[in-house]
N, C-alpha and C positions, 0 to 999 in steps of 0.2 A: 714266507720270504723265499725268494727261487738263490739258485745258485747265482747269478749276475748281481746280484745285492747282497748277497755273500760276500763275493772279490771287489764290489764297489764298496764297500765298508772297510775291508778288512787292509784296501789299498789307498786309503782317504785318508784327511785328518782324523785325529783322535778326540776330538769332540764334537757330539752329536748335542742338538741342542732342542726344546720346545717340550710342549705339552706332551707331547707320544716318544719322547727320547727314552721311555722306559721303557714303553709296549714293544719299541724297533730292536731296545739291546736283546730283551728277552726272547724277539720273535728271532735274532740273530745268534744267540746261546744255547736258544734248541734246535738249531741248525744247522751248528758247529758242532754241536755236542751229538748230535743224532749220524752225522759224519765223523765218529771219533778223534776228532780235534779236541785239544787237551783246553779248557778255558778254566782261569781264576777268578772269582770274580772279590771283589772288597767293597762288601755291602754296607755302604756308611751311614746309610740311614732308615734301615729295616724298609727296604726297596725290593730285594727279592722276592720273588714270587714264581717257588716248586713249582706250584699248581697250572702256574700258565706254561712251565716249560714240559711239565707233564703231560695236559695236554695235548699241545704243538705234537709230541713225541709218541702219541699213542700207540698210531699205526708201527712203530719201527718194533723191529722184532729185536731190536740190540738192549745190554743194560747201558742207554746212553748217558744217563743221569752221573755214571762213574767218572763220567771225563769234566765237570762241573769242580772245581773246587771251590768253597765257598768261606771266606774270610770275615768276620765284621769287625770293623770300627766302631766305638762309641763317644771315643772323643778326638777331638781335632791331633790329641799329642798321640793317642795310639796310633789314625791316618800315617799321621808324619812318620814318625817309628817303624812303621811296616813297610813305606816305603824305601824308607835309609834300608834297612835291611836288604827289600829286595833291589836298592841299587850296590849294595855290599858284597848279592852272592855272586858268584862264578858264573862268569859267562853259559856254562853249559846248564846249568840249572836253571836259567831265567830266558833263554834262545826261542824254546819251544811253542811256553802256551802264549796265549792270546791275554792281555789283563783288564778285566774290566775293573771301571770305577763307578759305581752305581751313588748318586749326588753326594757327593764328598766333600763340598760346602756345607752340605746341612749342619751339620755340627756347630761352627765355627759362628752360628750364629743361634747359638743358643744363649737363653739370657745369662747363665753363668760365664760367659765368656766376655769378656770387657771389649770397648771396642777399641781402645791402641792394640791390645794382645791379642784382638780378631784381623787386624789391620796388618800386624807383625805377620800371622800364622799365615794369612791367604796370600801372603808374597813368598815365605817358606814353601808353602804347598805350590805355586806357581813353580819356584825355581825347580822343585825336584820332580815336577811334573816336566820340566826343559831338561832335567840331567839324565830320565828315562830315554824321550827320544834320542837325546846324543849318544847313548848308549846302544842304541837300538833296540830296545825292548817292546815289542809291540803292544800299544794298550788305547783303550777305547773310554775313554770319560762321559758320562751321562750326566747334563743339567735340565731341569726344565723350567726354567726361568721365571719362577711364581714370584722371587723378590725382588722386591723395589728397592731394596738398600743400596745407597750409591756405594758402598765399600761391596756389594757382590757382582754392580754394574760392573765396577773398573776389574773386581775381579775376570767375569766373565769379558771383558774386552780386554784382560792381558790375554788370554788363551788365547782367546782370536788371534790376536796380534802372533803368537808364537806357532800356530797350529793352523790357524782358518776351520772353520764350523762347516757343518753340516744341518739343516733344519729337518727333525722328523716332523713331517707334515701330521696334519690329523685325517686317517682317510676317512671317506666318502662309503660310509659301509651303509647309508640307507637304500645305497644304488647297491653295492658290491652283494649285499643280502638279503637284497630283492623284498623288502620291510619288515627283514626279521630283527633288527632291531630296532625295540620299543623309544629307547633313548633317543637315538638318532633323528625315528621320525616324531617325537616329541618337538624336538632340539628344531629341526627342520618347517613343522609346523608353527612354534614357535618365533622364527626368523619369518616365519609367511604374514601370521597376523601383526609383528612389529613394524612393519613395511605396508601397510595398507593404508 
């Protein structure tokens, strides 16, 4: 990810949406992070992944990985929780970094969670996700839109409604890397014989 999709991310709405809204946060974490910009992230659904930010960061000669902080969520009341807090702290403690949310819905539809009390929480988690922005806290929500549940639909079209999206596209790496990847051109040849 070049510096121009750097600043077009970090000056966009705050939720990124699709299949690759994780590969784009991550490719954007070790980019920030590799440019010591301080980023949080609150990984709500064992979403992280060192490995690919390690990678991305090989070549730097920094320890970039120290400007990463890394938070998990495991259930929808801890999300909520940590957010109240960080709309509780002082302005000067929460100005700085960057906050990501790496799918923070996931939870909230786990089967233990009932669905008036899933219904309740993802309108909780909408509003304090609106009391961030008003506060100016900058922060970056990652969904990638696998469920079909009309209570995650309407969830992800309040965002919308409050933020406007972003789509990470899925790229075109059978071009980009010239067929080194296997998958792709699998994927690729695959769509050739479905169409004949």
């Amino acid at each position: 990810m070049d510096m121009h999709s750097i600043k077009t991310f970090e000056n966009t709405t705050p939720l990124i949406l699709g299949k690759q809204s994780n590969r784009a946060i991550h490719d954007l974490l070790a980019e920030l992070a590799i440019r010591c910009k301080e980023v949080h992230v609150f990984d709500c659904a064992i979403r992280f992944n060192v490995f690919a930010i390690a990678e991305a960061g090989r070549k730097s000669n920094s320890n970039f990985l120290h400007n990463i902080h890394l938070q998990r969520a495991f259930t929808p009341y801890q999300l909520l929780d940590s957010i109240g807090e960080l709309l509780r702290a002082p302005a000067e403690l929460t100005g700085s970094p960057l906050y990501f949310f790496l799918a923070p819905s996931k939870q909230f539809f786990d089967g233990d969670v009932k669905k008036d009390e899933r219904e309740h929480l993802l309108a909780v988690l909408v509003k304090k996700f609106e009391a961030l922005h008003e506060k100016k806290i900058r922060f970056l929500i990652s969904e990638s839109l696998k469920i079909q549940d009309p209570l995650y639909l309407s969830y992800i079209e309040k965002l919308k409604n409050s933020f406007g999206s972003v789509e990470a596209k899925t790229p075109r790496s059978e071009l980009e890397e010239n067929g080194k990847d296997n998958t792709a051109l699998f994927l690729a040849n695959r769509i050739d014989v479905a169409g004949i």
